[in-house]
N, C-alpha and C positions, 0 to 999 in steps of 0.2 A: 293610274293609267297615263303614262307617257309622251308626248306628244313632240315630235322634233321640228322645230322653225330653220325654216329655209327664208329667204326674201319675197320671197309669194304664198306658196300656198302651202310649206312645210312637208314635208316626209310621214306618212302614216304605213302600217302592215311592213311588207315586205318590204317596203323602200326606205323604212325605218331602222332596220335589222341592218340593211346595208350600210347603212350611214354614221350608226354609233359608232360612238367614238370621234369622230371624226364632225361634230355640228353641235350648239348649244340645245338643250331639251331642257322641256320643261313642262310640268306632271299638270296636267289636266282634272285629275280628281283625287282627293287625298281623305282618308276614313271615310271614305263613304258620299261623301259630300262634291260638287265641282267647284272646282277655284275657279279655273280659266275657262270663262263664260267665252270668251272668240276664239280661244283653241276649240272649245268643245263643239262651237259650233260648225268651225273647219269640218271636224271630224266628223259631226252626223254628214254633212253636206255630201262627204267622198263616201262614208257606209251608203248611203241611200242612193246614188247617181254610179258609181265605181262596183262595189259592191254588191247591191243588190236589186241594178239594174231597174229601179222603179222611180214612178212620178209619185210625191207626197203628197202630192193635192187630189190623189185620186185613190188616198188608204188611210186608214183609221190604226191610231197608235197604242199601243200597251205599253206603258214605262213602268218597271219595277225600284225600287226602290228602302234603301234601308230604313227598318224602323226606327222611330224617333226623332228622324231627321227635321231641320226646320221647314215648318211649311212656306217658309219667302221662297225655298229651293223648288217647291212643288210650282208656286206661281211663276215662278223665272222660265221654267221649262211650259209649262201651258202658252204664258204669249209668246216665247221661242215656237214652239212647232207650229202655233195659230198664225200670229205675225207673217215669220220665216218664214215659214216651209209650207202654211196654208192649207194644213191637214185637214181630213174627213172629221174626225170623231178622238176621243181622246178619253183614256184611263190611266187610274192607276194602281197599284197592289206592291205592298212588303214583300219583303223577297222571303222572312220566313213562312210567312203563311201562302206564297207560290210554293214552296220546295213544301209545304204539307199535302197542297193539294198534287204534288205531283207524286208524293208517297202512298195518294191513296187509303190516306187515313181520318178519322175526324179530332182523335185527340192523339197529340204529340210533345215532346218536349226539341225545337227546333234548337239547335246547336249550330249555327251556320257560320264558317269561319271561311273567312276572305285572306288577301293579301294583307290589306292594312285595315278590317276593320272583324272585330266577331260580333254574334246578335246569337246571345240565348231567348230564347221568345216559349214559354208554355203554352199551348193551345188545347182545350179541351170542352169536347164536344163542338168545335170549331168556330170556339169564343177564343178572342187573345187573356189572356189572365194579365192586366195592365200592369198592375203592383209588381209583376214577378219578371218583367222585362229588363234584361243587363247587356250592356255593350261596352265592349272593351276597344280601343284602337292604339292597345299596346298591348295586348296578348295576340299575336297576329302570327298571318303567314312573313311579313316584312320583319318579325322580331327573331323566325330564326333562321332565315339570311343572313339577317344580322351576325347571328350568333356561331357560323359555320362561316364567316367571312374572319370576325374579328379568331375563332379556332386553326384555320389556314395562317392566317398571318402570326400564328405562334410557333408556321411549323415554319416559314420564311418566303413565303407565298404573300404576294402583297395582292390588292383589288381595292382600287379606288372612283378609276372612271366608271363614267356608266356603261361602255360594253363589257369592263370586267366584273361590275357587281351584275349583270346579266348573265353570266357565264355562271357565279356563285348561285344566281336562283334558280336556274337550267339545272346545274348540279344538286341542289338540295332537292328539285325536284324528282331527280333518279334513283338518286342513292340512301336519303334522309330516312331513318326507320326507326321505331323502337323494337330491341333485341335483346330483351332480360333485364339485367343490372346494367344502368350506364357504368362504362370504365373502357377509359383512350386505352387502352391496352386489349384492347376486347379485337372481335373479330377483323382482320384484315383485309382491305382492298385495294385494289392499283384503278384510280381516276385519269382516264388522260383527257388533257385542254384541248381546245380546235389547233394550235399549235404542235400538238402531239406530246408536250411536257406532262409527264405523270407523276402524280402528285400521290403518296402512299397512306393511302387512311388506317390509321391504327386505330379506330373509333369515334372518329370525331363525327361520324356520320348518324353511330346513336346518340351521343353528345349536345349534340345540334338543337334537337327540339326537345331538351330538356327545361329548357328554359319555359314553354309552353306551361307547365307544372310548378317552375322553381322561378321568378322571373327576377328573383334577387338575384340572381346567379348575372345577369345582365345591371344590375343597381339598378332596377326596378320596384319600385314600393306599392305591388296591386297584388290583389289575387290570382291566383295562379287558375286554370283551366278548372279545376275541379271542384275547385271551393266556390268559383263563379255558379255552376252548375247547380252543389248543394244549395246553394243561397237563395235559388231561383226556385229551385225545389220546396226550400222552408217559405218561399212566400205566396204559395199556393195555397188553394183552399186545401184543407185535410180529406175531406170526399175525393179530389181530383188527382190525388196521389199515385195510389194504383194505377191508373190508367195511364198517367204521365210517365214512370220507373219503369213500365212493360211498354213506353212505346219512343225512344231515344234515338232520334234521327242527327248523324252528322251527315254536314253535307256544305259545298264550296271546295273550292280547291286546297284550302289546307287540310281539308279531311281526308286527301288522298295519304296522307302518312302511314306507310304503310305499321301497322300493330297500334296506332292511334286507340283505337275502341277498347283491345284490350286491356291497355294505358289504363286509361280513363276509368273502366270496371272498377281496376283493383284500387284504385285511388278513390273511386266514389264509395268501395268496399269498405274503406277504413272512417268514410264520414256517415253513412247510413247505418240503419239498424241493421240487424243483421239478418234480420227476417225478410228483409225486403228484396225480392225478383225483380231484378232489371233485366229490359231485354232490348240490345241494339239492333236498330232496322238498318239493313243495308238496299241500298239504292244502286241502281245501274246508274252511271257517269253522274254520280254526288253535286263535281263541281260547274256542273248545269242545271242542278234541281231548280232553282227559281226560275229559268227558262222555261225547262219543260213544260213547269206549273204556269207559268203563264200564257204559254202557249195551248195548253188546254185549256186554260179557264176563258181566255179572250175569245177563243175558237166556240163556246159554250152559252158566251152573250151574242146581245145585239144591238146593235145602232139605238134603240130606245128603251134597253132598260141597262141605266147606271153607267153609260158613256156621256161626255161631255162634247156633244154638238155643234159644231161652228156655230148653229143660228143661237145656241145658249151662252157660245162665250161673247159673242158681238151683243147678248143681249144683257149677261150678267157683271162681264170681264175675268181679270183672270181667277180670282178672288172664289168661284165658283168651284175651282177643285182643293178646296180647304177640308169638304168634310172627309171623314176618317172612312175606311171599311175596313174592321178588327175581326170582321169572321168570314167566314165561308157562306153563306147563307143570306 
């Protein structure tokens, strides 16, 4: 997530969009994790005041957050919002097991893939299964960007600043899809730039997120999407199988690829037995599932059961939201 410095208070939203190009930026969170602790807190400052029009000391917060991360990030943001912002009440929940509960389900195989960060996460019977949790933050939505930026510039198309590698992720967002057999000769399309230059795709647009699968194709030395998957699969208990293969949720915004699933089927087709029934769960707007979910489940508590209290953190510190909650329940 991006953030642009101005001499005061910096560029966020629409005033950001305007200004690319043209002002130093510089990314506020990167896999999953926040670097720039004073950009970021710029930026709750304008969501909350700018945005969404409210006083923090008079609401109670739900932060979502990627599995595995370090918990110092858990403590930074507790005296952040307590200190700062002097909030009511305060949680927290993994984004895969938000996007489960927003599927409506109790056991899932979570596949949540971001810009720069993925989280396969098993949940069954709405336990996290610990052992079988993988996250990648180079099988990503940022890796094929990358890879439909550095395919442009094969055709003589250059992108290097940051309003132009935004133009390439805008683009991968439209057009990027799986369409049969990758091959640059394969189906044809005319892309035009905000300048009106159109750029003739002979394939590079199924191309693109090949790499998702193939990531040596980028000099990458990881698992590819599918094998991640099986791997997560074989570390499960044998009982929790079934259940997991009939219930495979993609979800974030690189899920929005279009033919993604069916990708993925035939490629998990050639790592599984053959007898085995997978069945992918489609979700209405994917790349909001952990909102959703969080926004029901926070909706679902209360002030005293499993929120953390101003008078408990003035009593404990921040230290207080270290423990884990790996289910549903």
């Amino acid at each position: 997530m991006p953030l642009v410095e101005s001499q005061k208070l910096g560029y966020i939203g629409e005033a950001l969009k305007r200004m690319r190009g043209m002002v130093n930026e510089s990314e506020v969170t990167r896999n999953g994790v926040i670097v720039d602790w004073d950009n970021f807190e710029n930026l709750l400052e304008y969501l909350i005041k700018e945005e969404l029009h409210m006083y923090a000391s008079e609401e109670c917060f739900f932060c979502t957050e990627a599995i595995l991360n370090p918990k110092s990030e858990r403590e930074r943001m507790t005296s952040l919002l307590f200190e700062r912002f002097g909030i009511l009440g305060l949680d927290f929940g993994y984004q895969p097991i938000m996007s489960l509960f927003a599927s409506g389900r109790n056991s899932a195989i979570i596949i949540e893939m971001g810009e720069d960060l993925t989280q396969i996460v098993p949940i069954w019977d709405c336990f996290v299964i610990e052992n079988a949790i993988l996250r990648s933050n180079i099988v990503n939505g940022r890796m094929v960007t990358d890879h439909l930026r550095q395919l442009l510039n094969q055709k003589g198309f250059s992108f290097h600043t940051s309003s132009e590698l935004e133009i390439v992720r805008e683009m991968k967002e439209k057009v990027v899809c799986f369409n049969g057999e990758p091959n640059i000769n394969s189906q044809k399309i005319d892309y035009f730039l905000p300048d009106l230059t159109k750029i003739e795709m002979s394939g590079e647009q199924n191309l693109s997120a090949e790499c998702l699968f193939n990531p040596f194709i980028l000099n990458k030395n990881v698992d590819g999407l599918h094998e991640m998957v099986h791997n997560s699969f074989t570390k499960c208990p044998i009982d929790s199988r079934l259940d997991l293969y009939g219930n495979i949720v993609l979800c974030g915004g690189n899920s929005l690829i279009d033919g993604l699933d069916k990708r993925l089927e035939q490629e998990l087709d050639l790592l599984l037995p053959k007898n085995v029934r997978k069945k992918f769960i489609s979700m209405d707007s994917p790349q909001f599932s952990s909102f959703i979910g969080a926004s029901i489940y926070s909706s679902r508590s209360t002030i005293t059961t499993g929120w953390i209290t101003k008078e408990s953190y003035q009593e404990y510190g921040p230290n207080i939201c270290r423990r884990d909650r790996l289910s549903l329940v």
